[in-house]
VMD Tcl script that draws the C-alpha trace (Angstrom):
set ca {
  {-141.65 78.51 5.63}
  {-140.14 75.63 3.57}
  {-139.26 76.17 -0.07}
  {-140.89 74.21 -2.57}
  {-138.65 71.82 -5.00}
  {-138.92 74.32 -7.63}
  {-137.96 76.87 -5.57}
  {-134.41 74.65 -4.61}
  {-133.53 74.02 -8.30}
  {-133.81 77.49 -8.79}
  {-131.52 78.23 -6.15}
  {-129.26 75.16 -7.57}
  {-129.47 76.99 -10.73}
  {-128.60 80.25 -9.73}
  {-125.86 79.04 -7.76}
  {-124.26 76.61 -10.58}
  {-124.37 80.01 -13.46}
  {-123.26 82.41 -10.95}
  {-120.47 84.71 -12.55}
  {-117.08 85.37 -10.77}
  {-116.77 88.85 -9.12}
  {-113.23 89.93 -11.46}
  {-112.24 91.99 -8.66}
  {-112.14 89.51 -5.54}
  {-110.91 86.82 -7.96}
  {-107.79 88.66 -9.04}
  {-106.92 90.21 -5.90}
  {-106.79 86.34 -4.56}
  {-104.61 84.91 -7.44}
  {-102.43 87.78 -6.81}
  {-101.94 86.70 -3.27}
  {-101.68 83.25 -3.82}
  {-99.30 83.66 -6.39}
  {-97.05 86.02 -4.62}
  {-97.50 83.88 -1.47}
  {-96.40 80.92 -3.06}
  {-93.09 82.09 -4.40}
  {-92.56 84.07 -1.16}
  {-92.71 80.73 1.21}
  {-91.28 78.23 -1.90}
  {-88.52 81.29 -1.93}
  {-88.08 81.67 1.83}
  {-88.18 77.99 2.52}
  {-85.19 76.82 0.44}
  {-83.14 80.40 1.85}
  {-83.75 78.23 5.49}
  {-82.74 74.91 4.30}
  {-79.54 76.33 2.70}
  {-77.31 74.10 0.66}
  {-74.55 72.23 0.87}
  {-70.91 74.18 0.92}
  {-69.57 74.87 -2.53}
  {-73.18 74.59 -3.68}
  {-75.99 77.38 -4.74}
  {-79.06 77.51 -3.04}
  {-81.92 76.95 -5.05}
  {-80.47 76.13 -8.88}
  {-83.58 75.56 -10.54}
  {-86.02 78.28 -8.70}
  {-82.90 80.86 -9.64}
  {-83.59 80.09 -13.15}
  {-86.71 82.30 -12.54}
  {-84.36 85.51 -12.52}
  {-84.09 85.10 -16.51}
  {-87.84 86.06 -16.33}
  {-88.22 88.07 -13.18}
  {-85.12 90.48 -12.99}
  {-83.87 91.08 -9.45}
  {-85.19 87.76 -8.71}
  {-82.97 85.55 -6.61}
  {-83.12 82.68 -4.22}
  {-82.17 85.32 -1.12}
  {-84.85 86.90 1.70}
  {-84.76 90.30 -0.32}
  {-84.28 88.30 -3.58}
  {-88.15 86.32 -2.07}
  {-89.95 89.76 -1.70}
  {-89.14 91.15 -5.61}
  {-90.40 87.84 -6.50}
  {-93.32 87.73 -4.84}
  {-94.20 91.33 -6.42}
  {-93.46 89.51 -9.93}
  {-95.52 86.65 -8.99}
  {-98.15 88.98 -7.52}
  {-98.71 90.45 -10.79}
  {-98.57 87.34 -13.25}
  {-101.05 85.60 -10.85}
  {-103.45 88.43 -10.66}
  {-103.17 89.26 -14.56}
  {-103.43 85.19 -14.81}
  {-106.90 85.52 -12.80}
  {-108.31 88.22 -14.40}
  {-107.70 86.00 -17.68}
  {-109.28 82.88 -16.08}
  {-112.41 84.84 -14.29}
  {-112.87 86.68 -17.64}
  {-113.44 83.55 -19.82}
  {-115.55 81.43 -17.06}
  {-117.72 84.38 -16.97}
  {-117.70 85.13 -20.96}
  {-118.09 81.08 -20.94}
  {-121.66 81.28 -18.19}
  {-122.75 84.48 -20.52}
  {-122.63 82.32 -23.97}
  {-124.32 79.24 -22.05}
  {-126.97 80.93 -20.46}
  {-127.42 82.95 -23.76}
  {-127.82 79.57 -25.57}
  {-130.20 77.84 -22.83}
  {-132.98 81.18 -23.06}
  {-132.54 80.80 -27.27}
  {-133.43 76.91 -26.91}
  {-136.37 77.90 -24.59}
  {-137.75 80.39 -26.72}
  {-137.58 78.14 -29.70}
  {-139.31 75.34 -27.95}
  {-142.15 77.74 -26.75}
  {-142.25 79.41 -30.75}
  {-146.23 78.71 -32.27}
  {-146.62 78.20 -35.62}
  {-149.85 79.68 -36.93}
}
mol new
graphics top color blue
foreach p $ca { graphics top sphere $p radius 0.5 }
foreach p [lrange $ca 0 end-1] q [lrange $ca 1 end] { graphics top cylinder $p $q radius 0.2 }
display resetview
């Protein structure tokens, strides 16, 4: 059975207000912000540096904020913890407001429909 038009801009709809599931959207900017530091971390540790000079000057500097931090294979895995945790607090922040954000809008769309349908007698 095919579906109608109406039928496929309802789906489009649907789709387009969907909210975020909190849960699988923090637990993914958790791992892609501990990932990130982890390889970023890892990847300068391989390169190295050149002798007399520190590995990694400016991604050190994140030690002021993350202590334990530093530009090292052990110093990659406590930063990827810290990172874990700002990414996944920093999701929970973003999938919070998008879905606060799709609540308001849809709110506003069924008020504007129930006002255009409103009778005077």
């Amino acid at each position: 059975m095919e579906a109608t038009p109406a039928d496929h801009r309802e789906r489009i709809i649907m789709w387009a207000f969907a909210k975020l599931d909190v849960a699988a959207f923090v637990a993914a900017s958790a791992i892609v912000g501990g990932a990130s530091l982890l390889v970023l971390t890892l990847a300068l540790v391989l390169k190295g540096a050149e002798p007399g000079m520190p590995v990694g000057p400016h991604l050190a500097h994140l030690a002021t904020f993350f202590p334990g931090y530093s530009v090292t294979a052990v110093g990659a895995l406590v930063g990827a913890g810290y990172a874990s945790v700002i990414g996944g607090l920093l999701g929970l922040v973003i999938a919070g407001v998008w879905n606060l954000a799709h609540r308001l809008f849809l709110a506003f769309i069924r008020m504007r429909a129930n006002l255009a349908t409103y009778e005077m007698d």
